[in-house]
C-alpha positions as CSV (number, residue, x, y, z in Angstrom):
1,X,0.0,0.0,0.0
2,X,2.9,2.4,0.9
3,X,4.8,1.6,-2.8
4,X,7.6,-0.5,-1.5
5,X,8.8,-2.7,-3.6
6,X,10.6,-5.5,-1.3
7,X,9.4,-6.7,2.1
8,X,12.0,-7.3,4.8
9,X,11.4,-11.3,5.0
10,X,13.5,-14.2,6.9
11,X,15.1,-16.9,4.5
12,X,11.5,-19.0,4.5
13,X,12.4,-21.6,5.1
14,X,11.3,-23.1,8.1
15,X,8.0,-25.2,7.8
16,X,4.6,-25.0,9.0
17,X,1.6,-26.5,8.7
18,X,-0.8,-23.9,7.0
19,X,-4.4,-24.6,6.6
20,X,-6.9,-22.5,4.4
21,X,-9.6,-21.3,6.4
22,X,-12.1,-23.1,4.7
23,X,-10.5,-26.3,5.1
24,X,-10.0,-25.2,8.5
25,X,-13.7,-24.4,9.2
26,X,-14.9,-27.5,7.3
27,X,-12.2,-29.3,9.6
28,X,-13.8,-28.2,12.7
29,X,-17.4,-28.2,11.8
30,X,-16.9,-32.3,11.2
31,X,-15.0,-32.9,14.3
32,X,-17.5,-31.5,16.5
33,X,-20.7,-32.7,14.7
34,X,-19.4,-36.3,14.8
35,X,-19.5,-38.8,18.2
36,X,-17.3,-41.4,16.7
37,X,-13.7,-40.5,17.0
38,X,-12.6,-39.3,20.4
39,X,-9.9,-37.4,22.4
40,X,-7.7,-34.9,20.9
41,X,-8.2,-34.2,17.2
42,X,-5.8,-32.3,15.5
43,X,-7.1,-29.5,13.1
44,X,-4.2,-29.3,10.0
45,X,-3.1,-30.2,6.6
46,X,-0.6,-32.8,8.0
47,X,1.6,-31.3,5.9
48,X,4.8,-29.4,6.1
49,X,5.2,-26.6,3.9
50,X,8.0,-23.9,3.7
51,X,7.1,-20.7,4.8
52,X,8.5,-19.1,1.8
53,X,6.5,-20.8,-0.7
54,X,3.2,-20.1,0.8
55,X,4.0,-16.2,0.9
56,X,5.2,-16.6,-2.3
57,X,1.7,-18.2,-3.3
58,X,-0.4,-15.2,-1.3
59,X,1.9,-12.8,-3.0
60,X,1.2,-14.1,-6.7
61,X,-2.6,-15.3,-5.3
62,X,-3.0,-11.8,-4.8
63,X,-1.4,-10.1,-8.2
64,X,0.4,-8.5,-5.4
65,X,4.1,-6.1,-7.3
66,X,6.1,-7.1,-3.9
67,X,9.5,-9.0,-3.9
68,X,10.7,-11.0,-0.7
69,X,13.8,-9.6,0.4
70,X,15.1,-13.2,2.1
71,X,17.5,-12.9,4.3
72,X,16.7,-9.6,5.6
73,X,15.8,-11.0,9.0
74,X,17.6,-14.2,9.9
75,X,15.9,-17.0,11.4
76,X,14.5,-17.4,15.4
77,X,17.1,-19.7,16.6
78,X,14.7,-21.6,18.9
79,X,12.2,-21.8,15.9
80,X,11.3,-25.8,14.7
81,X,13.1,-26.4,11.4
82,X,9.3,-28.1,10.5
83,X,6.1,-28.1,12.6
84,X,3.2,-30.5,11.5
85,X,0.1,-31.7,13.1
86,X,-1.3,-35.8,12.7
87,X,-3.9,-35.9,10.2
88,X,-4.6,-39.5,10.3
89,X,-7.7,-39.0,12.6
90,X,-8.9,-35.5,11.0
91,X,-9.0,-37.5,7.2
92,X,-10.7,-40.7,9.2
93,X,-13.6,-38.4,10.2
94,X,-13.9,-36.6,6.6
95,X,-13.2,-39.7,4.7
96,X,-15.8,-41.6,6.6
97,X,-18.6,-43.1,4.5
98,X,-16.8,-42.4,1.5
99,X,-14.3,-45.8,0.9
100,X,-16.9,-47.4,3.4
101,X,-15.6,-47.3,7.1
């Protein structure tokens, strides 16, 4: 918005697991509206993804003019290299009914 041409950014490449929002609300509404899988259900991709390719993606999502200027802030040194949540019981509660469980 102010014209600038490069944003200040890290090297992007530790991993996270990003989740759309809608994916994220769909993920929620089916754990809670469900009685057959129980204790703690993780809400994520289960997938590791580098930070720099998803703000490359929201950048070019978005038509957005901005370059990454990696580097320009170096990396947390207590950060996780890669953070990912278990999926396996998340997929079993959306995939249910569909192969037959």
């Amino acid at each position: 918005m102010n014209g600038q041409k490069e944003f200040p950014f890290t090297f992007g490449q530790n991993q996270f697991d990003f989740i759309d929002y809608d994916d994220f609300c769909n993920q929620v509404c089916s754990a809670i509206c469900q009685d057959r899988v129980n204790g703690i259900i993780n809400i994520c991709s289960g997938n590791p993804e580098k930070l720099a390719n998803r703000v490359e993606g929201f950048i070019r999502d978005n038509k957005f003019k901005i370059k990454l200027k990696y580097g320009a802030f170096p990396d947390r040194p207590y950060d996780s290299k890669a953070v990912w949540g278990d999926a396996e019981k998340i997929n079993d509660i959306l995939n249910y009914g569909v192969d037959g469980k």
